[in-house]
C-alpha positions in Angstrom: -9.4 2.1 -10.7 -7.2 0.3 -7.4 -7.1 -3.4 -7.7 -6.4 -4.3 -3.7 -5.2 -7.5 -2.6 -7.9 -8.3 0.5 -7.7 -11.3 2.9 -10.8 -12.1 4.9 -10.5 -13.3 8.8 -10.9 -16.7 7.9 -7.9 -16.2 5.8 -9.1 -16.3 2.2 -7.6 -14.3 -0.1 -9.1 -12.4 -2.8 -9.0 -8.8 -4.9 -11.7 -6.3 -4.8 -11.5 -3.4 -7.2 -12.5 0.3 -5.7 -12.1 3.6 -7.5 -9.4 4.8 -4.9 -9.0 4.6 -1.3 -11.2 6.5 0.5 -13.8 4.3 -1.8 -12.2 0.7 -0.6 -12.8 2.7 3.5 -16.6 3.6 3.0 -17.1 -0.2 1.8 -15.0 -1.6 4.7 -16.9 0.5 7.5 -20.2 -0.4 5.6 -19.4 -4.1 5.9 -20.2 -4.6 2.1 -17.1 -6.1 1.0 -17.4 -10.2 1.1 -15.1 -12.9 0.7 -16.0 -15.1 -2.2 -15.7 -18.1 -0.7 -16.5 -17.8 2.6 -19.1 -14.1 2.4 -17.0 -13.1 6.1 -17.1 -8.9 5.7 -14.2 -8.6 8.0 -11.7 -7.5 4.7 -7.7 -6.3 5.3 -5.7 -5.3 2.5 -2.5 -7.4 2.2 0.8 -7.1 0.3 0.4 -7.0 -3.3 3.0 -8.5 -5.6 2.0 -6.9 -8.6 1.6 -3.3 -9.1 -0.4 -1.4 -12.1 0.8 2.6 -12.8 -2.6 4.5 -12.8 -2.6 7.5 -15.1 -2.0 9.6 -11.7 1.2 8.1 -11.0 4.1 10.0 -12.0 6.7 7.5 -12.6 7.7 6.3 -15.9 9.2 2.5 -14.5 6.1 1.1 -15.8 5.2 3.1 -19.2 6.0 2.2 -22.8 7.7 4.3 -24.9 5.5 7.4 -26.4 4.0 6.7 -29.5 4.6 2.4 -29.1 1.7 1.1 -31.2 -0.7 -1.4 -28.9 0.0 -4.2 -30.6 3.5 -3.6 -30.5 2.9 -3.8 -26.5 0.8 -7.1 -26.6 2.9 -8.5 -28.6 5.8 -7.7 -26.4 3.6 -9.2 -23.2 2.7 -12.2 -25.2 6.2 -12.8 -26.0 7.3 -12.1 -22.2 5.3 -15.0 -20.9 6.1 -17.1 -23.5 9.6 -16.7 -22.7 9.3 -16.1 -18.4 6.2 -18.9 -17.5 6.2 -22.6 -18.0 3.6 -23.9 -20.3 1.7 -26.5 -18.3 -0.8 -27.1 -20.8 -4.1 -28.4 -19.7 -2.2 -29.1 -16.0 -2.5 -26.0 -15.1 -4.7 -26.5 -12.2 -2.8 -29.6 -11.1 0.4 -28.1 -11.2 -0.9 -24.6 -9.5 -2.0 -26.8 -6.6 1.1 -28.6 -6.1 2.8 -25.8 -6.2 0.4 -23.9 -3.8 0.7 -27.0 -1.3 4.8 -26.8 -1.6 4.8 -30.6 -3.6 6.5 -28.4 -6.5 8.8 -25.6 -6.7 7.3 -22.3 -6.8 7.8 -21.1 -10.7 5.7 -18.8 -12.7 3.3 -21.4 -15.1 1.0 -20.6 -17.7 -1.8 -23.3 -19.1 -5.2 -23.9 -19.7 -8.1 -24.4 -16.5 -11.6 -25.5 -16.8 -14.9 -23.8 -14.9 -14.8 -26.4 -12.2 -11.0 -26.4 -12.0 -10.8 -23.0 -11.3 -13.1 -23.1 -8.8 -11.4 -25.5 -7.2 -8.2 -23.2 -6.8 -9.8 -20.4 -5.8 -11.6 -22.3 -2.8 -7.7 -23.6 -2.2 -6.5 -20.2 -2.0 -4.5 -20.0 -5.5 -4.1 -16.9 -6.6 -3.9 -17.2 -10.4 -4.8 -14.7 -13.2 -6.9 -15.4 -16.5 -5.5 -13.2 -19.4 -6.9 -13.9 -23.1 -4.0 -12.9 -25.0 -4.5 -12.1 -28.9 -2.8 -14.0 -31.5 -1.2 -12.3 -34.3 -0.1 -13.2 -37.6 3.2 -12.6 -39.2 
């Protein structure tokens, strides 16, 4: 699976998920892949600023060590944006768009959004991801 970061004509951005290239083509010449907030079909792939190693992908930059337990990994994640994101709390839509409308300092945040709030920073453009990240005890 290829996440792809896609911008529409009117300038929305958004990610569409295809099983490789030649899949994200057929859509594009079929005209079935829409913008989400605006349904134009007129999608261009854009820079991404993440990347994910498929199991086809030969380098090792992104893979944990053999044999690393799962939850050794979350854990490890959990603890990385503990450590690298700002906890905004329950401000995490206000903050994301003051950020996105340059009030704030760009900074990597972490928080809580509700329904509506999201919503609201999708149709503003903010890109944002929503993980659900398992406690552990101990």
């Amino acid at each position: 699976m290829i996440i792809y970061d896609l911008k529409c004509r009117d300038g929305h951005k958004f990610e569409g998920w295809f099983k490789d290239r030649e899949a994200f083509e057929a859509q594009k010449l079929q005209q079935i892949i829409a913008c989400p907030v605006c349904g134009n079909t007129e999608a261009t792939l854009i820079p991404s600023s993440v990347a994910i190693m498929g199991r086809d992908n030969r380098s090792t930059a992104m893979k944990p060590e053999t044999g690393t337990p799962p939850q050794k990994v979350l854990r490890e994640f959990r603890e990385y944006i503990r450590k690298n994101f700002d906890n905004v709390g329950d401000k995490f839509a206000e903050v994301a768009l003051r950020i996105h409308h340059g009030e704030e300092d760009g900074r990597n945040i972490r928080g809580t959004t509700t329904g509506d709030e999201e919503e609201t920073l999708r149709e503003e453009g903010v890109q944002f991801i929503k993980l659900s990240l398992p406690k552990f005890d101990g």
